[in-house]
C-alpha positions in Angstrom: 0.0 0.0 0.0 1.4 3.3 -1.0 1.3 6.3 2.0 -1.6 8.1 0.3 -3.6 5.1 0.6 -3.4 4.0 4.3 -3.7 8.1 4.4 -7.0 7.7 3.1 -7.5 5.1 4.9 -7.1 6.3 8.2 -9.3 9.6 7.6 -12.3 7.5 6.4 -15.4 8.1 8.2 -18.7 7.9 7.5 -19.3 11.7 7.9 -16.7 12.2 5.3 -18.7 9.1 2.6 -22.1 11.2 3.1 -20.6 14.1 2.1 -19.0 13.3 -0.7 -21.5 10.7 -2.1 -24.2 14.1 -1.6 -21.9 16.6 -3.1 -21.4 14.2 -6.3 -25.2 13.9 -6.8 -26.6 17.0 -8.7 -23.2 15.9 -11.2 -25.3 12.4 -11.5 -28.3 14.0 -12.0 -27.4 16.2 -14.4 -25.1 13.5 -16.4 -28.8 12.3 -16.5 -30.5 14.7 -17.9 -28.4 14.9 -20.4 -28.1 12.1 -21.3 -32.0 12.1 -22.2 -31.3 15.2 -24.0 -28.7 13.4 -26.0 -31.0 10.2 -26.8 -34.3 12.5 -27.5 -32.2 14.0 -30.2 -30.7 10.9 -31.8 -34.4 9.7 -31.7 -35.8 12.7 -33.4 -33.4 12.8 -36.3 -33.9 9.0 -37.0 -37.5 9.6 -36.9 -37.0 12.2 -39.3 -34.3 9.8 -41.6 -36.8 7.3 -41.7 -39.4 9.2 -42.9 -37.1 10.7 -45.2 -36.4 7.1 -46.6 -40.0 6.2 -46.1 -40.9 9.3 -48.3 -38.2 8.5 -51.2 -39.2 4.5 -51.2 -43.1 5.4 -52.1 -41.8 7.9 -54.9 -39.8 5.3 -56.4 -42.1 2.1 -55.9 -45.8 1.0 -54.8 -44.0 -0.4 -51.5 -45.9 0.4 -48.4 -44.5 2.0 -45.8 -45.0 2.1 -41.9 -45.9 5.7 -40.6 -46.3 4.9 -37.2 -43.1 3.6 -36.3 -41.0 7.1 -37.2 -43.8 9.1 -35.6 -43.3 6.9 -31.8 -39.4 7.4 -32.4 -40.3 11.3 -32.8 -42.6 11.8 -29.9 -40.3 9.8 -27.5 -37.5 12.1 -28.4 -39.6 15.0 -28.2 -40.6 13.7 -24.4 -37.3 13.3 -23.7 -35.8 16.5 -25.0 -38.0 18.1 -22.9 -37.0 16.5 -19.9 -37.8 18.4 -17.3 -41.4 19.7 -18.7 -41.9 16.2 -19.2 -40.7 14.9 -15.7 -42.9 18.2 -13.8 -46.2 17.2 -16.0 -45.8 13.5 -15.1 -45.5 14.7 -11.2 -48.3 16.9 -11.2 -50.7 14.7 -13.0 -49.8 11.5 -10.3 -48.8 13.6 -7.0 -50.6 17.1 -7.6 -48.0 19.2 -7.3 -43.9 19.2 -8.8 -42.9 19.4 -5.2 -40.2 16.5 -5.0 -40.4 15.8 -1.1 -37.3 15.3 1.4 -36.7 12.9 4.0 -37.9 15.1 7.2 -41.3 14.9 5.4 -41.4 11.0 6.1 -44.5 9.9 8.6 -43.1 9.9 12.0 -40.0 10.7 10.9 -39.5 12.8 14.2 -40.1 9.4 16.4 -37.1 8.2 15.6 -34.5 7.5 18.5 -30.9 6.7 19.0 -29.9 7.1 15.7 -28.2 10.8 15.5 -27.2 9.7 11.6 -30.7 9.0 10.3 -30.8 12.5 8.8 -27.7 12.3 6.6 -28.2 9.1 6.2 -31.8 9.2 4.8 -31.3 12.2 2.8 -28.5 10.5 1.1 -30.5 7.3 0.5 -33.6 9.1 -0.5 -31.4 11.7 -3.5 -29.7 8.1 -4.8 -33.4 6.2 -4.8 -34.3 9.7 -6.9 -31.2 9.1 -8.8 -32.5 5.7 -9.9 -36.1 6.7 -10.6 -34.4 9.4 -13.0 -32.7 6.8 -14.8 -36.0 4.5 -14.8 -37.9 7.2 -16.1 -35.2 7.8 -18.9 -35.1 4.0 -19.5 -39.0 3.9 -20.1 -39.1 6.3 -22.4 -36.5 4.1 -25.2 -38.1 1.3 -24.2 -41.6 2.9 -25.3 -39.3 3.9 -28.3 -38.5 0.7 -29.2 -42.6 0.2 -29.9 -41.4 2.1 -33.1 -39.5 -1.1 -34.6 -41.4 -3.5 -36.9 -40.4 -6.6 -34.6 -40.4 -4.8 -31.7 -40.3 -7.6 -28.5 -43.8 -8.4 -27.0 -44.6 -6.9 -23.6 -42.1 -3.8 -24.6 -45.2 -1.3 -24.0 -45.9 -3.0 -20.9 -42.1 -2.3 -19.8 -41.8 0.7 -20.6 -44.9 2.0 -19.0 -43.6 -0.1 -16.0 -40.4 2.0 -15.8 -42.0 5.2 -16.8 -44.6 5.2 -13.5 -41.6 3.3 -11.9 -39.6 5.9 -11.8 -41.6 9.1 -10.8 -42.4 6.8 -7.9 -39.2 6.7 -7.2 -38.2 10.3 -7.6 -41.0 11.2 -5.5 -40.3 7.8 -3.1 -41.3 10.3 0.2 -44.9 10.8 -0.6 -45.3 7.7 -2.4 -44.4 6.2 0.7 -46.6 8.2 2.8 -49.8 8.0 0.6 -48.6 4.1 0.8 -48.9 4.5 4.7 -51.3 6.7 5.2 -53.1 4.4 2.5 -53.1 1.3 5.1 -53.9 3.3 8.1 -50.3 3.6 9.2 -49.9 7.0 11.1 -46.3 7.3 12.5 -45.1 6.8 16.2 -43.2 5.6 17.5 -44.4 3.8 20.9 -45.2 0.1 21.0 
């Protein structure tokens, strides 16, 4: 082991791990975003180049062509291009309100006891579990773009919807868990 390492080692605490992994978020949530911008675009422009090809094969021959497939490649890249009006409009319409909830808004979260970490702790756990419902939501859509293939895989609108409502549940995983709760009559305390 070289000096820097055991260095390292020696300094690690867990203080030290949940402020770094919370400082690197907002970098992993913007690689995501991104990212979606990136793949909306690709998906627009081949939308566009197969129509383009769709358009110059029914000028040169009585072939029939498939309009649909294009236009689902378009949409999905349009959804996805607009990201975030997208993600805010899919909030709204399932929680009410764009409000992405944080951890002290948990049910009982205030019962807790003899855990003086929960707060980091939680707030990390609940920004990665927002992380992953980002990707999901990302995901869903090219899966849903897929549907614009002519052998597209059975069950892929079924998927994709799957990771599309996935997702927002999971980057609103606070109040999903509290209309879960307050759903089956749980009310918080913390007293047996």
């Amino acid at each position: 082991m070289t000096g820097a390492a055991s260095a390292v080692e020696g300094n690690f605490s867990i203080d030290l791990a949940l402020n770094q992994l919370s400082a690197s978020f907002n970098s992993l949530q913007a690689l995501v975003i991104t990212f979606s911008y990136i793949i909306g675009l690709t998906l627009i422009v081949r939308g566009v180049m197969m129509y383009r090809i769709f358009a110059s094969q029914t000028m040169s021959s009585a072939q029939k062509g498939e309009i649909a497939g294009p236009m689902v490649f378009i949409l999905v890249g349009t959804f996805l291009l607009y990201f975030p009006s997208t993600l805010k409009t899919t909030l709204i319409t399932v929680f009410g309100d764009d409000n992405i909830a944080g951890a002290t808004d948990l049910i009982a979260y205030e019962a807790l006891d003899g855990v003086d970490k929960w707060a980091a702790i939680s707030s990390v756990v609940i920004k990665y579990m927002k992380l992953i419902g980002l990707i999901a939501f990302v995901r869903g859509w090219v899966i849903l773009s897929k549907m614009g293939h002519s052998g597209a895989q059975p069950g892929s609108l079924g998927k994709g919807i799957i990771h599309v409502v996935g997702g927002v549940f999971l980057i609103n995983i606070v109040d999903t868990f509290n209309i879960l709760a307050t759903t089956l009559g749980y009310t918080g305390g913390g007293g047996g």
